[in-house]
N, C-alpha and C positions, 0 to 999 in steps of 0.2 A: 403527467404524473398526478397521481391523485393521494391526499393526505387524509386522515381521522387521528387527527390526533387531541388529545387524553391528558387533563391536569389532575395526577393521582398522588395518591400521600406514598402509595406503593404499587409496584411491579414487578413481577418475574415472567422468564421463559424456562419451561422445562421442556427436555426430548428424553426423549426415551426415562424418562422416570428420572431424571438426573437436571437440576437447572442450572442454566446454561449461561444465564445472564438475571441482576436481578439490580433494581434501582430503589430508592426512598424516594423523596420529596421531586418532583418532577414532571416528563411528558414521555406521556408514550405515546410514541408516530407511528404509526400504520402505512405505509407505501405500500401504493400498486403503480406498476410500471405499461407502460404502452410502445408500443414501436417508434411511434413520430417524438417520443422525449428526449430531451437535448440537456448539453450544459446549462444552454439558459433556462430551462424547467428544476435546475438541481441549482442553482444560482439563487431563483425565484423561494424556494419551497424553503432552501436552508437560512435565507436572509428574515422569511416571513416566519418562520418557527421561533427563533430566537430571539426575535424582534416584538412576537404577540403579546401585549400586555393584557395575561389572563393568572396575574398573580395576584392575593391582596398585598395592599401597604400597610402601614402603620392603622391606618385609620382604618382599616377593612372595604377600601374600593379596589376593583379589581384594576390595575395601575402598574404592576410593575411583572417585567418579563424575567424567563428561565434564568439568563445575566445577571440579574437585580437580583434573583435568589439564590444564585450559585446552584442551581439544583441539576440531576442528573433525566440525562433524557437515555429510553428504549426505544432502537426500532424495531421493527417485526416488518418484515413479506408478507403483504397479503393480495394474491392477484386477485379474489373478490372483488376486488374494489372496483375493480371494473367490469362486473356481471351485470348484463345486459338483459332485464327479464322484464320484454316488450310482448313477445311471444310465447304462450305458452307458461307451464308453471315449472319446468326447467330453466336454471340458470345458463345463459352462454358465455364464454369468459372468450373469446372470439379478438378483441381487443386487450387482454393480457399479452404482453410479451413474452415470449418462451424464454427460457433459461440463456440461452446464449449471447442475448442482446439485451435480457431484464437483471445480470447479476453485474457484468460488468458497471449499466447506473445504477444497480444499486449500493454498489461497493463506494463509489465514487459519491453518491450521495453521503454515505456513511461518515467517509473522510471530508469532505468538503464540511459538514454539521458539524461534526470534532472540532476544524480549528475554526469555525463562527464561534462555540462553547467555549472554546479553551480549554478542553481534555475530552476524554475519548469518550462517546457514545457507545453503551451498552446497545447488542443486538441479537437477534435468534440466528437460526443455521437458515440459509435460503433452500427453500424448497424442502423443506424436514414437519414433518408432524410436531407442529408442537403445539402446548398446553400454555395460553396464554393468562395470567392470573392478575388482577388488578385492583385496588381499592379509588374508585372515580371523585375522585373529591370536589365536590362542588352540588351535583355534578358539572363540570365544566367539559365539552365537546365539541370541537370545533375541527370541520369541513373543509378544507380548500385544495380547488382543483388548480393546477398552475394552466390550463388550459382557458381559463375564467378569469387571468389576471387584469382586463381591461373592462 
């Protein structure tokens, strides 16, 4: 499983001209899903999101996590995340998991991050066009594969 996730002042998902999901002070997660991901990859990614101390404190160092601020996290499906563009100037997305095997973890991720939070994670529709909109506050950005946890 692969993360990009986002410390923004705000976020929405809109489809079809209608939004769908929208947060304030918070993290917006980006998953991309693979075949070989497992509980312990959704275990991994949900302990390490909530746990990232990429908030300020009192003092303005970045010190304290999504928990310490109460804030609300989005996720978004993005199988990009795993475009492979080794070859050529087309992307291969070859290592995305198809719908059948990437909703059910991604569902499962969703609820798993909910009770790390303590209430429910806003999300987009999986596999739907949507319109991703965000204010990146920092900007703060941060990468992690759960495949690279060692």
């Amino acid at each position: 499983m692969r993360t990009v996730i986002q410390r923004v002042s705000h976020a929405s998902v809109t489809i079809d001209g209608k939004i769908k999901s929208a947060i304030q002070k918070g993290l917006l997660v980006l998953i991309g899903i693979e075949d070989s991901d497992n509980q312990e990859d959704i275990e991994y990614l949900c302990k390490k999101i909530v746990q990232l101390r990429i908030f300020d404190d009192t003092k303005g160092i970045m010190n304290e996590s999504i928990l310490d601020q109460n804030g609300e996290i989005l996720v978004v499906s993005q199988f990009t995340l795993h475009a492979s563009t080794r070859k050529g100037n087309r992307p291969s997305y070859i290592r995305a998991s198809k719908p059948d095997i990437a909703i059910p973890q991604y569902e499962k991720f969703c609820v798993d991050l909910s009770v790390l939070l303590g209430k429910d994670v806003k999300t987009g529709i999986f596999g739907a066009d949507m319109k991703v909109e965000l204010l990146n506050d920092g900007p703060v950005t941060i990468i992690i594969d759960s495949k690279n946890r060692e």
